[in-house]
C-alpha positions as CSV (number, residue, x, y, z in Angstrom):
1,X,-4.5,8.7,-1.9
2,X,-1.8,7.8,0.4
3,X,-0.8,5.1,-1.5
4,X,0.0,7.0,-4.3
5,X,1.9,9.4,-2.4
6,X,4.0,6.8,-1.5
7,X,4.1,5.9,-4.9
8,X,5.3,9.2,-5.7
9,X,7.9,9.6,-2.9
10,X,9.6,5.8,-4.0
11,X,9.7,7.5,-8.0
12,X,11.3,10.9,-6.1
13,X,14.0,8.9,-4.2
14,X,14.8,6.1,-7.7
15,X,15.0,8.9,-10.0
16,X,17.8,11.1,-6.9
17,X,19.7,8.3,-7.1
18,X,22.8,8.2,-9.7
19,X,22.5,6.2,-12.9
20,X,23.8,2.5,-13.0
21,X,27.1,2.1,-14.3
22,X,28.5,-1.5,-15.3
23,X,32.2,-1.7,-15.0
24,X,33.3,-4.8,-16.3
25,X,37.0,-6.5,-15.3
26,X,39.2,-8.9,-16.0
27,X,40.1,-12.1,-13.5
28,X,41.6,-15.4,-12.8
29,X,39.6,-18.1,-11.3
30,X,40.3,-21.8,-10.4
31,X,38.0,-24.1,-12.4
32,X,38.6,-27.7,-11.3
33,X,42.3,-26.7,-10.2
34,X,43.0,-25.0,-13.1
35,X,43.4,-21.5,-13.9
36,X,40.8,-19.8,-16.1
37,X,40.9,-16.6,-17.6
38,X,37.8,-14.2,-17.5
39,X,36.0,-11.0,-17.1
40,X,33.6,-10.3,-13.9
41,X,31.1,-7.7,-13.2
42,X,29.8,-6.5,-9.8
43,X,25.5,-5.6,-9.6
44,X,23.5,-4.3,-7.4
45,X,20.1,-5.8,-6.4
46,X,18.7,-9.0,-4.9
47,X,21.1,-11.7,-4.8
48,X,18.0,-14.1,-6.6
49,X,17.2,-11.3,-9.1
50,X,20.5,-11.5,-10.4
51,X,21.2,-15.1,-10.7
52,X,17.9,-15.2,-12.0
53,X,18.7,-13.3,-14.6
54,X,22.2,-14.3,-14.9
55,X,21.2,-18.4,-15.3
56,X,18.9,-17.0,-18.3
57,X,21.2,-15.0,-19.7
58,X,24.1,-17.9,-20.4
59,X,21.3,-20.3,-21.1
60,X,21.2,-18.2,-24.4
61,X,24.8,-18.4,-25.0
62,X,25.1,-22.5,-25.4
63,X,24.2,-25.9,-23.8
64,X,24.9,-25.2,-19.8
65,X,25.6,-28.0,-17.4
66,X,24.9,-27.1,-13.8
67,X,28.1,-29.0,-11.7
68,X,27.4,-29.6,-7.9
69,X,29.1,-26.2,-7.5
70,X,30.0,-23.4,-9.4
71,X,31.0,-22.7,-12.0
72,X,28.3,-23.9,-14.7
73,X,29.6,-25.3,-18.0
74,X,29.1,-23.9,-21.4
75,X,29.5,-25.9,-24.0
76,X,28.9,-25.3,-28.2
77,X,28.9,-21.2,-27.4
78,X,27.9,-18.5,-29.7
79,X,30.3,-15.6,-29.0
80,X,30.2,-12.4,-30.8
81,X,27.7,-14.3,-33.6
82,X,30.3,-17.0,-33.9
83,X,29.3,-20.6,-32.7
84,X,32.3,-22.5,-31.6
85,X,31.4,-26.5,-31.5
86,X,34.8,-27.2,-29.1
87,X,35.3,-24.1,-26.9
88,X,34.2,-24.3,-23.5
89,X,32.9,-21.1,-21.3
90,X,32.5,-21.7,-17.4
91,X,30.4,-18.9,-15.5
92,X,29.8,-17.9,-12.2
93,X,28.2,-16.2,-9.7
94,X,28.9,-15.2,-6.0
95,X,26.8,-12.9,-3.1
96,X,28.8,-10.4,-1.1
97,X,27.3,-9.4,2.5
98,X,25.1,-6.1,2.3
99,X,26.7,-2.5,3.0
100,X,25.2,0.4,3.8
101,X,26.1,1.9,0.8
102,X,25.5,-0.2,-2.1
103,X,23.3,-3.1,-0.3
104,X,23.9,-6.7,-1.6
105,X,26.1,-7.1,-4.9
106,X,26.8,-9.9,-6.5
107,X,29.4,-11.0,-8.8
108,X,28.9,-12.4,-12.2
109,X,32.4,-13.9,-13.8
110,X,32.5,-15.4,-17.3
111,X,35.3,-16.9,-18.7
112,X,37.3,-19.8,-20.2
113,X,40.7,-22.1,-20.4
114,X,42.5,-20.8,-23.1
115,X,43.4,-24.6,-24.1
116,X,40.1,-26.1,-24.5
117,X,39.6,-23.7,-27.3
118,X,40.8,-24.6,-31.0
119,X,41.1,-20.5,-32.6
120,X,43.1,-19.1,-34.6
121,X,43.3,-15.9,-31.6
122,X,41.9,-16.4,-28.3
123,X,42.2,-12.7,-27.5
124,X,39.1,-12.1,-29.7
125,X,37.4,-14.5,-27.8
126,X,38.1,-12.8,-24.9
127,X,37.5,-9.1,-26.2
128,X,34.0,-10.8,-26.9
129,X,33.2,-12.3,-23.3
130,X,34.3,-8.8,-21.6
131,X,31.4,-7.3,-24.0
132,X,28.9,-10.3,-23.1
133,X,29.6,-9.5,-19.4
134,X,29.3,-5.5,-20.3
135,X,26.0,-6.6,-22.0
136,X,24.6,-8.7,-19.5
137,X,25.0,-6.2,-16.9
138,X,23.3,-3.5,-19.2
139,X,20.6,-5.7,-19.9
140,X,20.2,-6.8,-16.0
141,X,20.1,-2.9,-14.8
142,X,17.6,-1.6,-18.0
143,X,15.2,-4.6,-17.0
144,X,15.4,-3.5,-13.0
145,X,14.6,0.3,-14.2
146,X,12.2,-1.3,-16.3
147,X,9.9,-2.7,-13.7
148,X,10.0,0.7,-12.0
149,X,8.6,1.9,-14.9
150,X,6.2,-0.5,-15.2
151,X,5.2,0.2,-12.0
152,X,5.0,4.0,-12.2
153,X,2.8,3.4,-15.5
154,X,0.3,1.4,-13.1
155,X,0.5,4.4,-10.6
156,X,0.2,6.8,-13.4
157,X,-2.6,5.0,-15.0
158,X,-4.4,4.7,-11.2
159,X,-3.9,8.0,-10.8
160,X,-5.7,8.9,-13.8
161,X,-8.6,7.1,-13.0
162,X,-8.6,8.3,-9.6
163,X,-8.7,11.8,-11.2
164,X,-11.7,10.6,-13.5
165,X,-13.8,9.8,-10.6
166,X,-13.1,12.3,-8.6
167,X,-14.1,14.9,-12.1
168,X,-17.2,12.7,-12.2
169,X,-18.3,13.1,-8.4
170,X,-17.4,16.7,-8.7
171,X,-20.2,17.0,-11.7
172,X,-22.6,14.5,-10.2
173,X,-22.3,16.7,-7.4
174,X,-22.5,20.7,-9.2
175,X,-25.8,18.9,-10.7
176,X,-27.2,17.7,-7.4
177,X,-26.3,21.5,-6.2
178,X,-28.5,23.0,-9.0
179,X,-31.3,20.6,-8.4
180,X,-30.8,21.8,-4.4
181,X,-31.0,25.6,-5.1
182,X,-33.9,25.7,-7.5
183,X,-36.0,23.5,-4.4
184,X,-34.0,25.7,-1.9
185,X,-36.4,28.1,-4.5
186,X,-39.6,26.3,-4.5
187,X,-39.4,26.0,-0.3
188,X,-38.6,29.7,-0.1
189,X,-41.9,30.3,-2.1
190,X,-44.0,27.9,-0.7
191,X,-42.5,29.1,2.9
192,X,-43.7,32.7,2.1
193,X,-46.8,31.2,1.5
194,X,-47.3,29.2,3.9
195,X,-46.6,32.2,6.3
196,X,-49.2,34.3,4.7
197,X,-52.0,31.5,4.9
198,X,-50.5,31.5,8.4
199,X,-51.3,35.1,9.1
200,X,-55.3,34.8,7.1
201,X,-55.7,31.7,9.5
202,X,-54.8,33.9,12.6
203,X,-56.4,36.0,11.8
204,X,-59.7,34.4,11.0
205,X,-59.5,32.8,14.3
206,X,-59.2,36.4,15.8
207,X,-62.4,36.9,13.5
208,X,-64.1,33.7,15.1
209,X,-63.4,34.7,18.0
210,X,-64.5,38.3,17.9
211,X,-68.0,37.2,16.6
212,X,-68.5,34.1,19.1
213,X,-67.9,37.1,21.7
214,X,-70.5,39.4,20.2
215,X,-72.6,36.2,20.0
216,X,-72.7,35.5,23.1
217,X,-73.4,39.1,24.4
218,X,-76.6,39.2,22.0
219,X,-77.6,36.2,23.5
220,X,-77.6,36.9,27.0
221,X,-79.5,39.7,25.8
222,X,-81.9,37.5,24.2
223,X,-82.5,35.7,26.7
224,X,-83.2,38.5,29.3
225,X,-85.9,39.5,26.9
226,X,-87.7,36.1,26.7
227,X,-87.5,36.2,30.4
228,X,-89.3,39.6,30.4
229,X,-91.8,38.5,28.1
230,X,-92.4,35.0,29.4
231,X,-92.9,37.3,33.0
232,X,-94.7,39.7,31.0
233,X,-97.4,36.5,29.9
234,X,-98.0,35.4,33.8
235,X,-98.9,38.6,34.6
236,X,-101.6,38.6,32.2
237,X,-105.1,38.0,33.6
């Protein structure tokens, strides 16, 4: 049970705290010496759950090519349903220190040089990397919540069962009472009879007793007779 009290109290404190918000901005960021126009996001959470999720997410976007640092290179992307066979998306990712107030964050930045890309208008490319970023956090924040429900599910379902067992003990146990009360019965009757087979063997003893008494007076008596009459014989001549 204490378990799922803490259970209970983790759910109390997730569900206190304010919803998730994903604010998504735009930056510039030196990519092999260059300058590189993008659109960054800052989460919450383990540093390694969000570049987990992060290296999955713009796995799905094109062929990636992890450098020997950041950023990772996108080639062939899909953007807004659109694959483009010559643009090029860099992304990356960096850890700030913990704070007392929002605990680690980490930054996910997404973005490109304008002239590695053959369009007609960048600036719809770029409308659709600040939405992929939006998205991404989104998606990263639902899938968090979703483990916690996941995990209140288990509780819930644990709980349940707890609940079932407990019902079944308490039946188990309101039959083992009835079974108790009607032999509480049957030792209450065979206890009053055993006290009046008590009292009849009492007093038959008393009985005994009384007549081994009046037994042994008569035969004292007998025997001063037969004394009398085996005097009574000697005398006889």
């Amino acid at each position: 049970m204490n378990k799922f009290k803490l259970v209970c109290i983790c759910l109390f404190i997730t569900i206190m705290t304010h919803a998730q918000t994903v604010t998504v901005k735009k930056s510039t960021e030196k990519i092999k010496g260059e300058d590189a126009e993008g659109f960054y996001a800052e989460l919450e959470g383990k540093k390694d759950a969000v570049a987990s999720a992060w290296s999955k997410f713009i796995k799905d976007i094109g062929k990636t090519k992890l450098m020997p640092t950041d950023p990772v290179v996108i080639t062939e992307p899909i953007v807004g349903g659109t694959a483009y066979e010559k643009g090029i998306l860099y992304a990356t990712k960096k850890e700030k220190a913990a704070t007392k107030e929002k605990g680690e964050i980490t930054t996910v930045w997404l973005g490109l040089k304008a002239g590695e890309w053959v369009v007609n208008d960048i600036s719809i490319v770029n409308r659709e990397l600040e939405k992929m970023v939006h998205q991404f956090g989104v998606k990263y924040y639902r899938d968090k919540i979703q483990l916690l429900i996941d995990e209140a599910q288990r509780a819930t379902e644990a709980v349940e069962r707890q609940k079932q067992r407990l019902t079944n003990q308490t039946k188990d146990y309101v039959m083992k009472v009835g079974s108790n009360e009607q032999e509480k019965v049957q030792l209450e009757k065979s206890l009053e009879v055993n006290k009046l087979e008590h009292a009849v063997l009492l007093q038959k003893i008393e009985n005994n007793k009384k007549s081994q008494d009046s037994l042994v007076i008569a035969g004292e008596q007998i025997k001063k007779a037969l004394e009398l009459q085996k005097e009574r014989q000697r005398k006889v001549n």
